[in-house]
C-alpha positions as CSV (number, residue, x, y, z in Angstrom):
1,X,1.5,109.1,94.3
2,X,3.3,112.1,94.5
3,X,4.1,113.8,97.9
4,X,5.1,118.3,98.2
5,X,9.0,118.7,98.6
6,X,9.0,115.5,96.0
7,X,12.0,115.8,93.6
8,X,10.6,115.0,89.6
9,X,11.4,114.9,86.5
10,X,9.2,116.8,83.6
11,X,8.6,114.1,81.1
12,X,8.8,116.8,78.3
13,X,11.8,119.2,78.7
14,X,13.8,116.4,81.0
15,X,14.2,119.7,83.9
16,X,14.1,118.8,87.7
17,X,11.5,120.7,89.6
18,X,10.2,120.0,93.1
19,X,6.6,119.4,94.2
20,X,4.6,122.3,95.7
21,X,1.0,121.3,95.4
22,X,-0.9,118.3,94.8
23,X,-4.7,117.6,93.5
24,X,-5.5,114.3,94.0
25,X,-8.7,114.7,93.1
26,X,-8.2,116.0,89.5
27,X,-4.8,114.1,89.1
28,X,-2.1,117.2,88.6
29,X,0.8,118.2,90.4
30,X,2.4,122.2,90.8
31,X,6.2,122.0,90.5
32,X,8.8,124.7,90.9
33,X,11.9,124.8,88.6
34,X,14.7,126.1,89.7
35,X,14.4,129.3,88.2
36,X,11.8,130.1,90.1
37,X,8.8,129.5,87.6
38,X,5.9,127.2,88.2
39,X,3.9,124.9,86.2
40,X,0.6,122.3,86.5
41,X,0.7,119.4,85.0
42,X,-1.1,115.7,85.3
43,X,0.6,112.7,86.8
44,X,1.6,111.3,83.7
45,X,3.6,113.9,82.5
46,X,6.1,113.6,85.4
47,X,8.1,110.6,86.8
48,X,9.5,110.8,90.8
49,X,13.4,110.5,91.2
50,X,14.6,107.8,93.4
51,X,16.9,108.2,96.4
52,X,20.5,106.8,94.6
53,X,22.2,107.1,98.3
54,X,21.3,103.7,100.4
């Protein structure tokens, strides 16, 4: 499950954007690129990054 201020990936243009909303309920998340632009999308079309730093 994906939580806001959650770092992804977009599955379909490989950017990194960061979490701002999430609808449980309907199964989409808003992200933020870094240019400032935002975009819904489902779930599925994003995958969480993993903490590298132990």
């Amino acid at each position: 499950m994906f939580e806001v201020k959650d770092i992804v990936t977009v599955n379909h243009n490989k950017e990194v954007a960061k979490v701002v909303t999430v609808n449980a309920r309907y199964s989409q998340i808003e992200v933020q690129y870094n240019d400032g632009s935002y975009e819904v999308m489902g779930f599925h079309k994003a995958t969480k990054q993993e903490d590298d730093k132990c």
